[in-house]
C-alpha positions in Angstrom: -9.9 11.3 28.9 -7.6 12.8 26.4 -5.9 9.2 24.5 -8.9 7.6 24.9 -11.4 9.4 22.9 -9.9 7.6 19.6 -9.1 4.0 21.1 -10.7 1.7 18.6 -11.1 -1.1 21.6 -13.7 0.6 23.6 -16.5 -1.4 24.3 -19.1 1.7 23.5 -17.6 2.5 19.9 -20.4 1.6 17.9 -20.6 1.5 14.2 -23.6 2.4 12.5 -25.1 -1.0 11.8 -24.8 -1.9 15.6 -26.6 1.3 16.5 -29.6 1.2 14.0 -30.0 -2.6 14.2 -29.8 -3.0 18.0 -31.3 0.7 19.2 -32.8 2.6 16.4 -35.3 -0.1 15.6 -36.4 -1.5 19.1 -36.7 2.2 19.8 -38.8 3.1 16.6 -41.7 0.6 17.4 -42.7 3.3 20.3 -44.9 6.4 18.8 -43.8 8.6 21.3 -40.2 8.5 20.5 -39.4 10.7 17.6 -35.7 9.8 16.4 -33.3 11.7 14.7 -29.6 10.9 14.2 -26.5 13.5 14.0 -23.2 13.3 12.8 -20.4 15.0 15.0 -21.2 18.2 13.4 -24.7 18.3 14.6 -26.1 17.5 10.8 -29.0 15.2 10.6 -27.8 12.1 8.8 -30.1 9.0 7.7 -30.0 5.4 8.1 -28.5 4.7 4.9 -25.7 7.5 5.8 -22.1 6.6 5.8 -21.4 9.6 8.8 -20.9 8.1 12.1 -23.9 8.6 14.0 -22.6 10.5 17.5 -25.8 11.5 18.7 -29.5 10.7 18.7 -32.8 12.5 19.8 -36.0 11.0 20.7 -37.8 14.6 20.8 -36.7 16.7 18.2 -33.8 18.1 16.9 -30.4 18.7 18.2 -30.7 21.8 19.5 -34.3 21.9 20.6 -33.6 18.4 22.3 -34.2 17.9 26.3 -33.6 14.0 25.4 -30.7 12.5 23.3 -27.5 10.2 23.7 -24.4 10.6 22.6 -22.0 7.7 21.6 -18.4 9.1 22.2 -16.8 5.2 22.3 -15.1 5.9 26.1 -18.5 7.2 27.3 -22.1 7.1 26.2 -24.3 9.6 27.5 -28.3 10.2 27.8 -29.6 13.5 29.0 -32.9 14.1 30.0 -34.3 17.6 30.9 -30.7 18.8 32.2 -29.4 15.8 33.9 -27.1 13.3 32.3 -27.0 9.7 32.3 -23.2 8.6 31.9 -22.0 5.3 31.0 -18.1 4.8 31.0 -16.0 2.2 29.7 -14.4 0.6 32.4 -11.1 0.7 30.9 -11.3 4.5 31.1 -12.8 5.1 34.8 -9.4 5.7 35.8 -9.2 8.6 33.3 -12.6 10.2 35.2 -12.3 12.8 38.4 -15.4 13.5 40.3 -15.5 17.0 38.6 -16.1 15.0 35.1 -19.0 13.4 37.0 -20.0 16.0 39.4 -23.7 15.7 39.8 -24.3 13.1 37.2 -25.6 9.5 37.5 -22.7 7.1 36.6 -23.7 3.7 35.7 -21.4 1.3 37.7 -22.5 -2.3 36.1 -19.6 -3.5 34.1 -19.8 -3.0 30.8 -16.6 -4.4 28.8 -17.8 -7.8 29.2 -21.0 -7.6 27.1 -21.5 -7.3 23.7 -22.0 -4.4 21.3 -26.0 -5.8 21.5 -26.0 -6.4 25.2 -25.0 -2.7 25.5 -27.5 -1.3 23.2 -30.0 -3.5 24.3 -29.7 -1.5 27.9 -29.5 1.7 26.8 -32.4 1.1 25.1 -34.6 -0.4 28.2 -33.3 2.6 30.2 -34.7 4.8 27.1 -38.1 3.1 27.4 -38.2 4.0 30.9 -37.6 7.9 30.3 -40.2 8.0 27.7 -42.6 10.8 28.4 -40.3 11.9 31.1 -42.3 15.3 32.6 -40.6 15.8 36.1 -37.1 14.4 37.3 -35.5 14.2 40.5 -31.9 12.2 41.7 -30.8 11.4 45.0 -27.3 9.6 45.3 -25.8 7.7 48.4 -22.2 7.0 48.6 -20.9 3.3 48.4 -17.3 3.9 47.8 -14.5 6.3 46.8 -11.8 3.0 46.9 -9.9 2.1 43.1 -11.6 5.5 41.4 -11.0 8.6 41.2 -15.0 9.6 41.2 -17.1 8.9 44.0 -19.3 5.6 43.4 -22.8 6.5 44.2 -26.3 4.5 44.3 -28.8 6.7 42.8 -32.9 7.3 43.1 -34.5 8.7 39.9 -38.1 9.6 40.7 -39.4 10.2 37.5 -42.9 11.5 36.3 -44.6 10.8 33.0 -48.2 11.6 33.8 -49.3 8.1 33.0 -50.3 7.5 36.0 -48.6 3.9 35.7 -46.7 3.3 39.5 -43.2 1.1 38.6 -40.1 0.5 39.9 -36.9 -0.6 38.1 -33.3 -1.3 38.5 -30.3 -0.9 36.3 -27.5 -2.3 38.9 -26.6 1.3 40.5 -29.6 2.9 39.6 -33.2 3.0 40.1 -35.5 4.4 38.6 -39.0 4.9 40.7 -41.9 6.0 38.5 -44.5 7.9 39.2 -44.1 7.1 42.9 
């Protein structure tokens, strides 16, 4: 991961417009999602900021937060009550050993051949699902180890948010099973 961290190309390096036009927003219509954005230094910037926003909470601030993402342009991450969500570049999933995803959920969809929007747009329906998130619980089945050098797992996220509300939905690897 070392080079990679500054590579301009990576499909995840979003600038500030992309992130407030195309997740901020969609995100702010829900009342139970209470956004703040950070800077690398874990200062709270605002829209009009010109920081890079790195990370954002929907409960709280930084360091009270059990739900934020981070936006580190090889890697965007979403952590939820002491699990994280990871979604690689694919042009960096070479640079990743299974002790950089040990225990996580890795989103294996392909990413580098949608757009900046596309992206977002994802993140931001798998958001909407972890609203309200009380309870969590993974279980991962191997599909492959072949052409990584991390194992390549389907995953189970049983989720509960109290609402009583039985659903099921898929993000290619992973699905998410709520309230069931």
């Amino acid at each position: 991961m070392n080079n990679y961290e500054n590579k301009k190309s990576f499909c995840m390096n979003f600038n500030n417009e992309e992130l407030l036009e195309f997740f901020v927003a969609p995100l702010s219509k829900y009342p139970k999602v209470n956004i703040h954005l950070f800077s690398s230094d874990d200062v709270e910037i605002f829209h009009d900021s010109t920081e890079k926003i790195e990370y954002i909470t929907f409960d709280g601030e930084i360091g009270e937060s059990e739900f934020y993402i981070s936006f580190l342009g090889c890697q965007t991450s979403i952590f939820l009550l002491n699990e994280e969500f990871m979604f690689i570049d694919d042009d960096a999933k070479e640079t990743y050993s299974s002790s950089d995803t040990y225990n996580n959920v890795v989103y294996e969809g392909l990413l580098k051949n949608k757009t900046p929007k596309e992206i977002l747009e994802l993140l931001c329906d798998i958001i909407v699902v972890l609203v309200g998130t009380k309870e969590i619980s993974i279980t991962e089945s191997l599909i492959s180890q072949a052409d990584i050098q991390y194992p390549k797992n389907d995953y189970i996220v049983k989720i509960s948010n109290g609402s009583g509300i039985k659903d099921r939905t898929k993000f290619d690897n992973i699905m998410f099973v709520i309230n069931g």
